[in-house]
C-alpha positions as CSV (number, residue, x, y, z in Angstrom):
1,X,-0.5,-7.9,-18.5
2,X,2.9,-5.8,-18.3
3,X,0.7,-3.3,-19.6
4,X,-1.4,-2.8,-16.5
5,X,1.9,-3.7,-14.1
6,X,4.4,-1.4,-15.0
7,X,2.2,1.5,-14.8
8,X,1.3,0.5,-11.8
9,X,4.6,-0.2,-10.5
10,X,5.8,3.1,-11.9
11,X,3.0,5.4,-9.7
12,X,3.2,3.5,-6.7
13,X,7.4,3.0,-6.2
14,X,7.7,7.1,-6.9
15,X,5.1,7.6,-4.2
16,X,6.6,5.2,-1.5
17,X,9.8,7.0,-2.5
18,X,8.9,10.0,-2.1
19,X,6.5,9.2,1.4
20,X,9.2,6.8,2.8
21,X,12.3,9.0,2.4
22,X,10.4,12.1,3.9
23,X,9.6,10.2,6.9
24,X,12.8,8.7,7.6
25,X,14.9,12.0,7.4
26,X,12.2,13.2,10.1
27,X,13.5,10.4,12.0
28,X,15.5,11.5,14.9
29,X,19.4,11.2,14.3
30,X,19.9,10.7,18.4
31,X,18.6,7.2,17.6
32,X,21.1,6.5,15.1
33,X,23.8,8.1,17.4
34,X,23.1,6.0,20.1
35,X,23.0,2.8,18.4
36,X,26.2,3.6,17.0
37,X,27.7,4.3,20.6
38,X,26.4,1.1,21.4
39,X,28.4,-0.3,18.9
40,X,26.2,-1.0,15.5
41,X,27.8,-0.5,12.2
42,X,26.2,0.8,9.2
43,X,23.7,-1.9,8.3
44,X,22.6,-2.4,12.1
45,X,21.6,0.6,12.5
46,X,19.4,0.2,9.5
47,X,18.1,-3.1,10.2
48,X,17.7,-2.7,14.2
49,X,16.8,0.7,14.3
50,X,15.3,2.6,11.2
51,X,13.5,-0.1,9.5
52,X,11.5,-1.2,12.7
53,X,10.4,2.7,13.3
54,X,9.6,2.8,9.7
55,X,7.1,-0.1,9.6
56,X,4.2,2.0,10.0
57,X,5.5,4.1,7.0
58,X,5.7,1.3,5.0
59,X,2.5,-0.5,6.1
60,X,1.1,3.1,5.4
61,X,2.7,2.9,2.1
62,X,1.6,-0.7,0.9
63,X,-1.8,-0.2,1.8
64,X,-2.1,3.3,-0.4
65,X,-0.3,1.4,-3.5
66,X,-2.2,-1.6,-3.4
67,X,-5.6,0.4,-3.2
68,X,-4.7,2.2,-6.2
69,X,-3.5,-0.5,-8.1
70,X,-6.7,-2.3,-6.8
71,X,-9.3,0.7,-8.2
72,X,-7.7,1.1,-10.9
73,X,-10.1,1.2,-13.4
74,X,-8.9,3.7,-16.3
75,X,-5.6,1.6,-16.8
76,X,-7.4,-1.5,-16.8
77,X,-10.4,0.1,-19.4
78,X,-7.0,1.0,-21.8
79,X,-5.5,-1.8,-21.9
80,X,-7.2,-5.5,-20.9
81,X,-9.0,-5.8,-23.8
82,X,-9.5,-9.4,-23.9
83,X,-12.1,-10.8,-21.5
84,X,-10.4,-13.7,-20.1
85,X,-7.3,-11.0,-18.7
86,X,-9.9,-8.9,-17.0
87,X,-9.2,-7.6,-13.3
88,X,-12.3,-7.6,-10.6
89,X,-12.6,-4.1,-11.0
90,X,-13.3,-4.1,-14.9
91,X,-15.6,-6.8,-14.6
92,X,-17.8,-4.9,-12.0
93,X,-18.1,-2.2,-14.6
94,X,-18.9,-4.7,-17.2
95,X,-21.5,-6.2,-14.9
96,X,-23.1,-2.6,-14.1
97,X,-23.3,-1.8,-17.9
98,X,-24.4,-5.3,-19.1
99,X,-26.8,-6.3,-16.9
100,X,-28.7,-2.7,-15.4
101,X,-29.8,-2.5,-12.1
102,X,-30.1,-6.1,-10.8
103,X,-29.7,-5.1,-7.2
104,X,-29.1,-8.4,-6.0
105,X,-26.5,-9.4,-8.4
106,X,-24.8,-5.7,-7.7
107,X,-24.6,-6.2,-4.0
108,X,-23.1,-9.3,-4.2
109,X,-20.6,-8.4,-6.9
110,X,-19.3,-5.2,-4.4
111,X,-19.3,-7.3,-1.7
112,X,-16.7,-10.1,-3.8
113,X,-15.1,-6.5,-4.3
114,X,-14.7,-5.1,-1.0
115,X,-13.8,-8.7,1.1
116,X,-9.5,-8.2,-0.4
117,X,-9.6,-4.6,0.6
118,X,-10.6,-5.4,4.0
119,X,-8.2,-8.6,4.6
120,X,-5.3,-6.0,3.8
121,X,-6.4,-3.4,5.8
122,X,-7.4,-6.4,9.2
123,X,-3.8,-7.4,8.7
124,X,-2.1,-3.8,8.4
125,X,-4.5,-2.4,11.0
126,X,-1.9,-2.9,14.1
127,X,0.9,-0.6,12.3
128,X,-1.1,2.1,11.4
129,X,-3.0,2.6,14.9
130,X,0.6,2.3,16.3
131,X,2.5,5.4,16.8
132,X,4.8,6.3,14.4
133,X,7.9,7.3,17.1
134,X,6.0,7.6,20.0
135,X,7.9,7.8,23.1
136,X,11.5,6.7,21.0
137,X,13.6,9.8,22.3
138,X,12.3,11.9,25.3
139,X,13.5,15.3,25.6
């Protein structure tokens, strides 16, 4: 299983890197400036300011990364070898190569498929509609 994780983990932490650093030096530093005349320190301003602007980043972030760890299917081919450590994924293409064209038996495999991508995305849906700084600093 560490196999298929740190791969995984590997891709998807220099993406959100990458994705989350780029959007928070966009960030505007009046915010910071004025939560530090209000008297924050350091860490306030991270935790009261920054990471609340940043959540739509970071939903932005763990909805990419777990899609790609999700579909998957090359790193799972490589290395789950054994069928009782297959992923969903894997098993679809099994199904599809074993089994033909049963429609039926298709459409109900995709939709077993499709119902966790869909949970994550109901759940993550209010920070990406969301503005990412809308309105935060007029001028």
């Amino acid at each position: 299983m560490f196999s298929v994780i740190l791969p995984q983990v590997a891709g998807n932490l220099s993406f959100a890197i990458i994705v989350l650093t780029g959007y928070i030096r966009s960030l505007p530093i009046e915010l910071e400036e004025a939560a530090f005349m209000e008297g924050c320190g350091p860490i306030q301003i991270f935790f009261r300011v920054i990471v609340p602007l940043t959540k739509p980043s970071f939903a932005t972030v763990a909805i990419f990364s777990f899609l790609w760890s999700y579909n998957d299917l090359f790193t799972q081919m490589f290395f789950l070898r054994r069928p009782d450590i297959m992923a969903i994924t894997r098993l679809l293409n099994e199904l599809t190569s074993n089994e033909g064209t049963d429609y039926g038996l298709m459409a109900a495999a995709v939709s077993l498929v499709v119902v966790p991508v869909m949970i994550v995305y109901i759940f993550m849906q209010k920070y990406i509609i969301k503005g990412m700084t809308a309105g935060a600093v007029k001028g």
